[in-house]
Every structure is written in structure tokens, then in C-alpha cells.
C-alpha positions, 0 to 999 in steps of 0.5 A, a space after each residue: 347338566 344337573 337334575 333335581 331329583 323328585 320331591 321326597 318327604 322327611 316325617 321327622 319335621 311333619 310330626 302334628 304340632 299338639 296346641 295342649 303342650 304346657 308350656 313348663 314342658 316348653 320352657 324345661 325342653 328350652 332350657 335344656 338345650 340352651 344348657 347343652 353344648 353339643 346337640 341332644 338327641 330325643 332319647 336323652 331330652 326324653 330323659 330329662 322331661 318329665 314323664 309323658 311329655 312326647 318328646 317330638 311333639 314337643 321338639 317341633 312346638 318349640 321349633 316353630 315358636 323359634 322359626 322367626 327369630 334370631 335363633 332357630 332350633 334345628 336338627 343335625 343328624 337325629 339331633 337337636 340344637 339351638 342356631 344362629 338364625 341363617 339369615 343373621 349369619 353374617 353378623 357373627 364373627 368367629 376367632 379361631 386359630 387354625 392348627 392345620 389348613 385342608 389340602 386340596 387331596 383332603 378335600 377331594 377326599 373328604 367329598 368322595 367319602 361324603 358321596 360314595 360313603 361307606 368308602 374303602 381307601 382303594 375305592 378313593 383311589 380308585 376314584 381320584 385315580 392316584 394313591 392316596 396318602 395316610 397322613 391326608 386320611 389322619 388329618 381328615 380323621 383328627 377333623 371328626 368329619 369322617 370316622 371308620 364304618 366297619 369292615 367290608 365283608 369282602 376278601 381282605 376285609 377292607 376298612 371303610 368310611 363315612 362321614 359324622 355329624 360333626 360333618 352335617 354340622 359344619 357344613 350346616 346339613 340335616 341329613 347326607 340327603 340334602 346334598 344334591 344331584 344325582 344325575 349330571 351329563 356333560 363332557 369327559 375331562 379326566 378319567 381314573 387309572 382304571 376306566 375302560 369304558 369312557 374317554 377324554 372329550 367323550 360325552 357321557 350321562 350318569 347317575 352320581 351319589 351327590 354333587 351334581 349341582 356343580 361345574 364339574 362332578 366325579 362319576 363312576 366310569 361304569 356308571 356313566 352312558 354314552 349320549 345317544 346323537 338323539 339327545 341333547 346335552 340338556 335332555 341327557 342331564 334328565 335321564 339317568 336317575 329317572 331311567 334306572 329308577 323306572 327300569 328297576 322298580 318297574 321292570 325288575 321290581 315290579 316284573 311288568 309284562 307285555 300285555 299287564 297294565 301298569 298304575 303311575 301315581 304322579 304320571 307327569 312328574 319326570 319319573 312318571 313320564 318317562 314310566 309311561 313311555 317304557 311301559 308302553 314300549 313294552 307293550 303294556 297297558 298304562 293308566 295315570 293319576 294326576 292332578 289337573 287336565 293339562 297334566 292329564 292332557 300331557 300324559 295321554 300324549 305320551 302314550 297314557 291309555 287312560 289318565 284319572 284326575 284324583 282331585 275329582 275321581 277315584 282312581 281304584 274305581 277308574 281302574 276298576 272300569 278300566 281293566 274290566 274288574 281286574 286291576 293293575 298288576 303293578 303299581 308304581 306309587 311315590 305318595 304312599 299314606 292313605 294310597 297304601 291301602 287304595 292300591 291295595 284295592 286297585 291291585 290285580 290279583 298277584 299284583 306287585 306294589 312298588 314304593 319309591 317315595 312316601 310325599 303324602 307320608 310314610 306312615 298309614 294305618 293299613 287293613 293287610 286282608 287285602 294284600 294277603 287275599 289277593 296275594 300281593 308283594 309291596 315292595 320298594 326301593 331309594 337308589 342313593 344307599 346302592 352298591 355300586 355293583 348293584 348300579 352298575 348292574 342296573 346301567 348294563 341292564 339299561 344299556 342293553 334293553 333301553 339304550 336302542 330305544 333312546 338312540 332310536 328317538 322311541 322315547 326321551 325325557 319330557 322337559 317341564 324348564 330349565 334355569 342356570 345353577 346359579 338359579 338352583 334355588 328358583 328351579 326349586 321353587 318351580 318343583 315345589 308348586 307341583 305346576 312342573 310337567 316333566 323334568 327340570 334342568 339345571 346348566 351349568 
């Protein structure tokens, strides 16, 4: 079982189209990047331009008026270049003479650099479980899709390494985020030399560092949970992502107490759902934001003390009355933007600001009286980049504080549906319509 994590927000494509853009600017970007043979990156075009032409602005102007033909801009990494349209991929052909053909241990090593990346050699041993030989690493290496990273400041000093864009390019990705899932559940049918905690045929649910949409997918062994008896397989596919990102910036970030009350901005989404459950388990207050009165119905089922629609209310103001003037003392906000500021006002005194996704955008201008005023601490966090001893460290927090909760049905993830992986791109689509209440769940 697969996941899709939260919607998250890429600015670099949301920069505002400027319709006062020359097009001489247009046609010299064009030309230049016709010319190149590699993709260019904005700091080089910007060279070349003449002065006080914006560079970004002028990079999605040109994009747009490329979208709907056979060639469209496209951006690889932080760079720029012009591709076959996808759609139209079929009709090109390709005539290459391919020197060395990748072997399935290059491959199984080329995915675990992507996913675990910046790897050591003994972590991917650790990982497959066998050693690994150097001629596999040097071929992987003459390839260009892996390159050293630096070394681990750790004894030894390992090297380690990650992928390049000549990898995203290749593989057509714009960035190492758009390979997906991060939470997979399922049954154990091989484990490394070096798991203890998980065995053969166990069924087990784990946050992952990409590759969930598959059959089969490579978990970290102290990473993985057991399924509690209480949930299904399905069910279990929906929690692990969603739990440790609650847990940590609710209750590690965010240090909520019994007694506080706890503002979730997007309490329907999966990660607020489950958010409301464990806030109230913990004997805390909640109050949501949503965006409709099926959202808000769903939300005060849950447990939710008080839902504010913020289509039609103010949430500081609701707040406000809610807390009889005192304000949230944690905030779990996903939208960012010009909520920034709000929660700011919404704040308790020595409340504490968590940001883990920016869908209403990363940038804001912000008046900062108020954070120093009330004594405030905004903080945030991504759970993709973390060590895994940091993860690990989460699971054993979770296993400890959380688990029985599970286990004993108190709380499970609120299931918005469920499609087949070779249905991925339709269960995408049912997330984008922001319709969804809870998690969506891909079986593979």
C-alpha cells in the first residue's frame, strides 16, 4: 500500500507572468537556449540578456507560449531547456550504441542512491544486504547519474553520494521530490544482513525515502512498524508519513500540552485528521480551518471542539472567541502566504508556529511586531531530507507514545478512497480537487 503524501507547492513555476515582456527579450532568451547544448541555468541566461530583463519572469512567459506545442520548455534541476513535447515522445527514435548495459545490482544501487541519497557504500550495503562491488559503483559513476557528495562527518569519514541532473534529466524529473511515496505497508519478503526488528512474512507499515508507488519497495528495518491487529492493510499504508509528521511538529516541535488548544489549518487533509485525533487524545483543545460544511462536519466527528469555515469566517477572530481572547498556543499550518501573519494574531502568547507546507506560497510580507511582541517561536519542518537516525528516533517515540493508542482503536487514519497503482494518475487527480476528506490510498 502507497500513500500520496500532501500536495505541496513549487514557487519556482508560480512566478507571476509580467504581459509587459518585449518580445525581443523573448525571441534572444529563445534563441539562447535553442543554441545550448546542455540545459542553462537563470544566472547564465541572465548574463547574456540585456540589462533589467527578470530572468524568471521572462523563463515562464516563454514556457507558457511553449506549453501547447511540439516542443516545451522545461526545467531540469535549476535548469532550463527545450524538449520533445511528452506526448509526442513516441515519434522520435534514438540510434545509440550502448557501450555497457546496467546490471540489476547497478540498478538496485542506482535506486537506493536516489532514495536514501547522500548514501555511504556501507549504508547500501547495508540496505541490499550483500557487498557491493566497486566495479558496479564505477559504472554507475562513468554514467554521470551519481557523483561523490562529500564526506560523512562521522569516524572514518565515509564518502558519500548522491545523484546529478544528468539523473533528473534521464529520467525526465524536475526535481528528487517528484519521485513519489513516502509511506508504503505491506508484508516482509526479504530483510538485510542486519535487521533485528522485522522478519520474513511479518506485516509491517514505514515511512520510505521514495518508490512507494510500487509492488515492492526497500524500507529501513528500524523504520518500519508493526500493523497493529486493528487496522488493515489499507489503513496501515495511510499512517506512517501522516503520524510522524504529527507527532513531530505537533508534539516535539510544537511541545503541545494537555490543557492548550491546538489551530490545524487544512484539519480534513490526511495529516489533519489524524492531528485532531492525537491533539485530543492528549488532552488538548483543537480548533480547524476548512473549507466547506462536509469538511467541517467530518472534523467535529473526529473530535474537533470547533471548525471555522475560512471561505466565510475569519479564523483569528474565531479564535479569539474561542479561546476567550487567549489564542492557540500551537499552530499546525500547511498554507503559509498571508496566513503567516494571521497566525501570528491567532498566536497565544508564547505560542509556537509549525510550517510544514507553504500551498498558498513560501513567500509573504510579514509585519514581525507581533512574533516579538508575544514571544512567539515559528518553526518548521520536511521529513524527506532527515537522517535516518533522526527518523528512527521519531518511530521509537511513535512506538512508545502512539502505538497503544493504535492498537487499542483510539484513533486510525480517516480514509477519504482508494484506487489500484495502475490508477495513480486518477487518485491524483481526486487530491488536486481539494474535494478529498482524509487519506487516499493506492493498492498495489
Amino acid at each position: 500500500m502507497a500513500s500520496l503524501a500532501e500536495k505541496r507547492m513549487d514557487d519556482a513555476e508560480d512566478a507571476p507572468v509580467d504581459p509587459q515582456a518585449r518580445p525581443e527579450e523573448l525571441r534572444l532568451l529563445e534563441a539562447l537556449l535553442f543554441a545550448s547544448a546542455e540545459p542553462l541555468d537563470q544566472a547564465t541566461l541572465a548574463k547574456r540578456m540585456p540589462d533589467g530583463v527578470d530572468i524568471k519572469v521572462a523563463l515562464v512567459r516563454l514556457q507558457a507560449e511553449y506549453a501547447s506545442r511540439g516542443v516545451n520548455l522545461v526545467r531540469i534541476g535549476n535548469k532550463w531547456t527545450f524538449r520533445t513535447a511528452g506526448d509526442l515522445a513516441w515519434l522520435m527514435t534514438r540510434e545509440s550504441t550502448e557501450t555497457r548495459r546496467l546490471s540489476r545490482a547497478a540498478i538496485e544501487m542506482l535506486a537506493i542512491i536516489a532514495y536514501h541519497q547522500p548514501v555511504t557504500r556501507a549504508e547500501i550495503e547495508e540496505i541490499r544486504g550483500v557487498v557491493t562491488s566497486k566495479g558496479t559503483l564505477d559504472v554507475l559513476l562513468e554514467t554521470g547519474w551519481i557523483r561523490p557528495r562529500g564526506r560523512r562527518k562521522t569516524p572514518g569519514r565515509p564518502l558519500t553520494f548522491g545523484t546529478t541532473e544528468a539523473f533528473l534529466s534521464q529520467f525526465s524529473l524536475e526535481t528528487l521530490s517528484d519521485l513519489p511515496g513516502l509511506e508504503v505497508a505491506g508484508e516482509v519478503v526479504a530483510v538485510g544482513s542486519s535487521a533485528k526488528k522485522h522478519k520474513l512474512g511479518d506485516k509491517v507499515m514505514s515511512l520510505v525515502a521514495g518508490g512507494g508507488y510500487a509492488q515492492y519497495c526497500i524500507a529501513q528495518d528500524a523504520q518500519a512498524m508493526a500493523v497493529p491487529p486493528s487496522l488493515a492493510i489499507a489503513e496501515a499504508g495511510a499512517i506512517p508519513e501522516t503520524l510522524m509528521t504529527v507527532w513531530h511538529n505537533v508534539f516535539e516541535r510544537g511541545a503541545l500540552k494537555a490543557g492548550e488548544t491546538l489551530l490545524i489549518h487544512g484539519g480534513s487533509s490526511g495529516i489533519g485528521t489524524m492531528a485532531i485525533q492525537l491533539a485530543k487524545a492528549f488532552g488538548a483543545k483543537v480548533i480547524v480551518t476548512v473549507g466547506s460544511k462536509e469538511k467541517a462536519d467530518a472534523c467535529l466527528k473526529l473530535g474537533a471542539d470547533r471548525a471555522v469555515n475560512y471561505k466565510t469566517e475569519d479564523f483569528v477572530a474565531e479564535v479569539k472567541a474561542a479561546t476567550s481572547g487567549t489564542g492557540a498556543n500551537v499552530i499546525l499550518d500547511m498554507v503559509g502566504g498571508d496566513y503567516i501573519e494571521r497566525n501570528y494574531a491567532a498566536a497565544a502568547v508564547d505560542g509556537r508556529v509549525v510550517q510544514i507546507a507553504f500551498l498558498g506560497g513560501p513567500k509573504a510580507t510579514v509585519n514581525f511586531t507581533g512574533l516579538m511582541v508575544k514571544r512567539l517561536t515559528h518553526t518548521g519542518s520536511t521529513l524527506r531530507p532527515r537522517s535516518n537516525a533522526d527518523k528512527t528516533a521519531m518511530v521509537a517515540a511513535i512506538e512508545a507514545k502512539v502505538m497503544p493508542l493504535l492498537r487499542e482503536g483510539r484513533i486510525k487514519p480517516l480514509m477519504d478512497s482508494s484506487f489500484p497503482l495502475e490508477k495513480a494518475a486518477d487518485a491524483h487527480r481526486r487530491m488536486e480537487t481539494s474535494e478529498h476528506i482524509g487519506k487516499i490510498v493506492l493498492l498495489a
